[in-house]
Structures are given as C-alpha cells and as structure tokens.
C-alpha positions as CSV (number, residue, x, y, z in Angstrom):
1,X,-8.1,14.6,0.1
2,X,-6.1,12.1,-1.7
3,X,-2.4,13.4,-3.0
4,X,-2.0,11.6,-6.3
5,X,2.3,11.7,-6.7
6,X,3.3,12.0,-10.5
7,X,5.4,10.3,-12.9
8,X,5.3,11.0,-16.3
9,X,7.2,8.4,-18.8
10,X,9.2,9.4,-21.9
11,X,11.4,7.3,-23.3
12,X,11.9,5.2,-20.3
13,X,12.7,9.1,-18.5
14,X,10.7,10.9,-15.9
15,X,9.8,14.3,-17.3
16,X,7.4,17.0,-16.6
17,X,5.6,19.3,-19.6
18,X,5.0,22.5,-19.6
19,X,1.6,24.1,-21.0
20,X,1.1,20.2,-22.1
21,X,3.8,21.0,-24.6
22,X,5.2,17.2,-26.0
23,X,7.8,18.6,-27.9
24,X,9.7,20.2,-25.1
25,X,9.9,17.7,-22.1
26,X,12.3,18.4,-18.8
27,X,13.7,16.0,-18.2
28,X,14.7,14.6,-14.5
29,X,17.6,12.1,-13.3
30,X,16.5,9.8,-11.4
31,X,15.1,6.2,-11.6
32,X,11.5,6.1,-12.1
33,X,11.0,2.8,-10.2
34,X,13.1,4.3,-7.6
35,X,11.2,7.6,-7.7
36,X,8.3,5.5,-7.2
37,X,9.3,3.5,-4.5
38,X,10.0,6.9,-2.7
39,X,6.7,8.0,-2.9
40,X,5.2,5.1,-1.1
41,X,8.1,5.0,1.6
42,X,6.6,8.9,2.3
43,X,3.3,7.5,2.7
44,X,1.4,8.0,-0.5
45,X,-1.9,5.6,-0.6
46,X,-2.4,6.4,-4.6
47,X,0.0,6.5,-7.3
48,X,-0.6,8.3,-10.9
49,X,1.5,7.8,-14.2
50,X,1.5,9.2,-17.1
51,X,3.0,7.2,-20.3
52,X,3.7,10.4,-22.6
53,X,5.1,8.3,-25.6
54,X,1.7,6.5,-25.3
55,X,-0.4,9.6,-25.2
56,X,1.5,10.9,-28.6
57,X,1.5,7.7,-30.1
58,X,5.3,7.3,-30.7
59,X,5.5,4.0,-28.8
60,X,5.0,3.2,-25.2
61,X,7.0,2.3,-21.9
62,X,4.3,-0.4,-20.8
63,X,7.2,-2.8,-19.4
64,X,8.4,0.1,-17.1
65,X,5.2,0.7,-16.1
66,X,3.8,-3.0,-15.3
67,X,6.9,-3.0,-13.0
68,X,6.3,0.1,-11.3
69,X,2.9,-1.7,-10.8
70,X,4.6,-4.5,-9.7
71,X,6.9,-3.0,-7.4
72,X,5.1,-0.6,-5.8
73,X,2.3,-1.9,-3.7
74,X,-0.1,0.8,-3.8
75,X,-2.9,1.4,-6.5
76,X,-1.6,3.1,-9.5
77,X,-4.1,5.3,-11.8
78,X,-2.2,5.2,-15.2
79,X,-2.7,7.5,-18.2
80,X,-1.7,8.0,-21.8
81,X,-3.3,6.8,-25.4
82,X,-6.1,4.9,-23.8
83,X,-8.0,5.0,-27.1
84,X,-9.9,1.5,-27.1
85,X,-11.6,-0.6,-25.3
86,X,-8.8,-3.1,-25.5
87,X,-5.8,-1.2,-24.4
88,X,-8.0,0.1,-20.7
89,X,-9.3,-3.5,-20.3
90,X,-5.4,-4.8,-21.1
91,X,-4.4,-2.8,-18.4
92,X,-6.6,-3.3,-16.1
93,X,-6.1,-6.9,-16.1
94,X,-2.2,-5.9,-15.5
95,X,-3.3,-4.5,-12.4
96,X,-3.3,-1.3,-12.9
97,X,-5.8,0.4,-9.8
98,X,-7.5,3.0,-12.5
99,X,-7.7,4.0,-15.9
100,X,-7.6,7.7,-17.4
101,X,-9.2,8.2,-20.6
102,X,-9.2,11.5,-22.4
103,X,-9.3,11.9,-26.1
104,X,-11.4,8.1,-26.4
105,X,-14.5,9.9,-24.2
106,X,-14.6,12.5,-27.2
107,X,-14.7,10.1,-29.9
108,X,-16.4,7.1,-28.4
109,X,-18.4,8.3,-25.4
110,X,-20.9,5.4,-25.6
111,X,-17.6,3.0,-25.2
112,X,-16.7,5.0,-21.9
113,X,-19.8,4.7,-20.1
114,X,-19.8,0.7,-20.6
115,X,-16.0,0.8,-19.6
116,X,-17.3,2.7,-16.3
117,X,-20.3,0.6,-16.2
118,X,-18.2,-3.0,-16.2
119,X,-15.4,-1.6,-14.3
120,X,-16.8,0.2,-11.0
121,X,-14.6,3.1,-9.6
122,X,-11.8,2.2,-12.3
123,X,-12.5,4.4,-14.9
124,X,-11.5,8.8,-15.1
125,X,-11.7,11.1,-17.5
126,X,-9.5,13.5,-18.3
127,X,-10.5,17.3,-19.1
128,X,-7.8,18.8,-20.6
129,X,-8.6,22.6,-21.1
130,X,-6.9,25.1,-23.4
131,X,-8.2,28.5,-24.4
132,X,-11.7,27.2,-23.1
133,X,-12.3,24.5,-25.0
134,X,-11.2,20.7,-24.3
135,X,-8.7,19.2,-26.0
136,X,-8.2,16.0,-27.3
137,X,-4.8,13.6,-29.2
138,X,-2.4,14.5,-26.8
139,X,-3.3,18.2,-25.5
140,X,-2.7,18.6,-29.4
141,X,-6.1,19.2,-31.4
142,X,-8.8,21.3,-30.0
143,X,-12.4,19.9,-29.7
144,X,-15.8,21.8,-30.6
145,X,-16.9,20.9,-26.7
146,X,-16.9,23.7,-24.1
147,X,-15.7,22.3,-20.5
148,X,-18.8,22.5,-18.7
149,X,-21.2,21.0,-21.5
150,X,-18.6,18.5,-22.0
151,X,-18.3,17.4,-18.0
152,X,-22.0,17.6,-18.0
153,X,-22.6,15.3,-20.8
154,X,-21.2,12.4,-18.6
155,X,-22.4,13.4,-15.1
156,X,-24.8,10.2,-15.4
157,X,-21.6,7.6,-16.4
158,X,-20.0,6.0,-13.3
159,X,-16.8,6.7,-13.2
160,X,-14.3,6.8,-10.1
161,X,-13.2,10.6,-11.0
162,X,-12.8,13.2,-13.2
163,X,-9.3,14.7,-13.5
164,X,-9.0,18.4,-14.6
165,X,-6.0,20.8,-16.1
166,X,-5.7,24.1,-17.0
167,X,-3.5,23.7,-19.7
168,X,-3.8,27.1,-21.0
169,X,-2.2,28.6,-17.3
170,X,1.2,30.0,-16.8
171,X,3.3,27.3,-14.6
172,X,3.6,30.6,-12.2
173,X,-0.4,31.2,-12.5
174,X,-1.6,28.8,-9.6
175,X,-4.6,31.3,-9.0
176,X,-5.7,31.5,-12.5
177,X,-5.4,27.9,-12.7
178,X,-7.6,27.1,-9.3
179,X,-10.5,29.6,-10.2
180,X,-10.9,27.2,-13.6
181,X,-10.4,24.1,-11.5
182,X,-12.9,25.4,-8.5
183,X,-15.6,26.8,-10.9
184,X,-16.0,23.7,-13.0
185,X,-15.5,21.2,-9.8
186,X,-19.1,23.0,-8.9
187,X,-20.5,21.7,-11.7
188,X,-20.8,17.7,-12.2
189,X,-21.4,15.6,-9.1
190,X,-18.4,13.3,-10.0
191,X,-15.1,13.5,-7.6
192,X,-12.6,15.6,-9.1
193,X,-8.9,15.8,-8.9
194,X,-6.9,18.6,-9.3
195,X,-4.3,19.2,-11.8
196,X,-1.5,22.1,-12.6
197,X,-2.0,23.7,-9.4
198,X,0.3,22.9,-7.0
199,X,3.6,24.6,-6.7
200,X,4.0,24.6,-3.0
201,X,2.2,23.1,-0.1
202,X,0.1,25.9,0.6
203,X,-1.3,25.3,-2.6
204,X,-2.7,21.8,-1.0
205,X,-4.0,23.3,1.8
206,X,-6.3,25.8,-0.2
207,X,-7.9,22.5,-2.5
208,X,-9.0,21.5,0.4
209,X,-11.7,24.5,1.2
210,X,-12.7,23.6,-2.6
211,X,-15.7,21.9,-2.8
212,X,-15.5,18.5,-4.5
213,X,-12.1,18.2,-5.2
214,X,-11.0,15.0,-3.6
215,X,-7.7,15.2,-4.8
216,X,-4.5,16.9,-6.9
217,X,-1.8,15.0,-9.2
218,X,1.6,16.6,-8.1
219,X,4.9,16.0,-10.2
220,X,6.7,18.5,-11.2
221,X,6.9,20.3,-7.7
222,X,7.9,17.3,-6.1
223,X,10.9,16.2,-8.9
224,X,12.2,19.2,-8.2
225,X,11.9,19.3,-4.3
226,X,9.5,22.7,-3.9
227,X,6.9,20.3,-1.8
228,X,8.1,17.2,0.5
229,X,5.5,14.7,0.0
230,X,5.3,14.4,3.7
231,X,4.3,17.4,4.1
232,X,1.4,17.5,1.6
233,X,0.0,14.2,2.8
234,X,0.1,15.5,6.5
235,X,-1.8,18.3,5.2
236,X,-3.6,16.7,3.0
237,X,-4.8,13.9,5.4
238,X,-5.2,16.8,8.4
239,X,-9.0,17.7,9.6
240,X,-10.1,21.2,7.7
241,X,-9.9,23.7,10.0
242,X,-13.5,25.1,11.2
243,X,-14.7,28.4,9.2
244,X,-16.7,30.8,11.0
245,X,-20.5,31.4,9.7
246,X,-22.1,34.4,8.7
247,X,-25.1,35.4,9.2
C-alpha cells in the first residue's frame, strides 16, 4: 500500500480543512518545500498536493508547487481546480507524476476519459462525498450523482486511481469514515486511495485488510505529529499478516 503524504497550499501556507470546509483553514508553520523534503528523507515513494486557492478559484500557488516538484525527487499527484483540459495537460508537462480531477469528471466526463486515455496511469478522480451524494466546485455544490452510480459510470475510463473522502465524517469518526471508503472500494475495479481516515498508525494498518485500497492521503495527522511517517511506511510497506480460514 502506497502512503500518499499531504500538503495542502493556501496562500503560499500548509493547511489542513476540516469537513472540506474552505472558509476555515488551520493553518501550520512550517515551510512547505521543507515539509516536503521531509517526507522524502522518511522514505515516501509518492507525494500528493493539494492547491486549495486553485480548487476555490481565488488564485493559485503554481510557482510553489512547480518547485516542490522540482525539489523533491519523487512523483508528485497534484490536485485543485483542474477544470480543463489545458490546465491537467499544463501540468503534466511541468512534471507533475499525476493529475486529480474532481468537479471537471462531472461536467465534462467525455474530456476525462480522453485525458486518461492519452495520458496512461496519470489521471484520478476524485469522489468527494457529503450527505451521500458527490460533490463538485470545491466540496461546495452538491451533485444529482449518488457515489456508487457515479464511480460506476467511469469503471471502463483508464485512469491510474480513484481517490475517495468522506467529507460528511466527524475528524474523530475514523470508523464511520472507513465503512464508506471500504463499501464503495468493492465496487469499481479501479485502485483506490483512501482519504480522511487516518488519525493514527493503526488506522494504516487496518486499510490494508481492505480490499482494493492501494493507498491513503495523510496530512493533517502527520503536520501535527499523531503518525511518524516512518512508521506508516514500515507498516504500510510490511507483508499482511496471514488470516485464518473458515470453513
């Protein structure tokens, strides 16, 4: 299982959200191209980041980014305000290792399929999930798609992932938040990382009894020192322990 280590951009700041809320980041003090230099001297293989000012279209923080990409030496998955074909093909030519597209798959699904199509194992979407339906803009406007018609809908596009939150879960609810996550993981044949659920490293260790889950985006628990990264790649990266059968 791949551990995806989070920064999330605002204003040149690394912040985390809470229930997806824009309006009310926490912020963090620290360096974000320091922060992600750390990550790879822990041992991360993937990086993901999140451009927040992008995603709510009040500007960007593309230089910081490009130099994180720059910098870092690992492949970075970057998110926020995709919404063209332009902008993920811009980035990709920056270097960037993967593209996450949300809110474009809803209104221009035909667009994402080519953009998966041309751009093998480059392109994810995003499910964002509130109240049980997806939403779209920014974890702002609620869509008329359920989760699991949406994720079916593009089960036949090739895309390198599908990356799913529960935005709608308390940031204490890391049960509620899994059964979502674990019941629609059973239902598309696409990878699927993990979102919102981990809070400690135990929480690592149970995504990986989840069937395909190949991965989970941690920030928050990692800005504020609940998980070492070391510690979630080791048991991230550690054989599953045998489970006994039954007849």
């Amino acid at each position: 299982m791949i551990i995806y280590p989070t920064i999330e951009l605002h204003k040149g700041k690394c912040v985390s959200l809470t229930r997806g809320r824009l309006e009310e980041p926490v912020i963090w003090h620290v360096d974000p191209v320091e922060t992600a230099k750390s990550f790879v001297a822990a041992g991360a293989s993937w990086m993901h980041v999140t451009d927040i000012d992008a995603l709510a279209g009040e500007g960007d923080n593309s230089a910081l980014i490009e130099q994180i990409i720059r910098t870092v030496g690992i492949p970075v998955q970057v998110g926020g305000g995709f919404r063209s074909r332009d902008s993920v093909t811009k980035w990709i030519d920056k270097g960037a290792g993967r593209i996450v597209v949300g809110t474009m798959a809803a209104y221009d699904p035909d667009t994402l399929r080519e953009l998966a199509k041309f751009h093998p194992d480059q392109i994810v979407l995003a499910v964002d999930i509130f109240q049980g339906s997806v939403m779209t803009e920014g974890w702002r406007t609620k869509s008329a798609f359920s989760p699991d018609s949406y994720i079916a809908a593009f089960d036949d596009a090739p895309l390198a992932g599908i990356i799913l939150t529960d935005i709608d879960a308390d940031i204490e609810d890391s049960d509620g938040t899994l059964g979502v996550i674990s019941g629609l993981a059973g239902l598309t044949r696409h990878s699927v990382i993990a979102r919102g659920t981990v809070r400690s490293v135990d929480d690592v260790s149970r995504l990986k009894y989840v069937p395909n889950i190949s991965g989970t985006i941690i920030g928050r628990a990692l800005l504020s020192r609940d998980v070492s990264l070391q510690e979630a790649l080791a048991v991230a990266q550690g054989e599953r322990e045998p489970t006994a059968e039954f007849q």
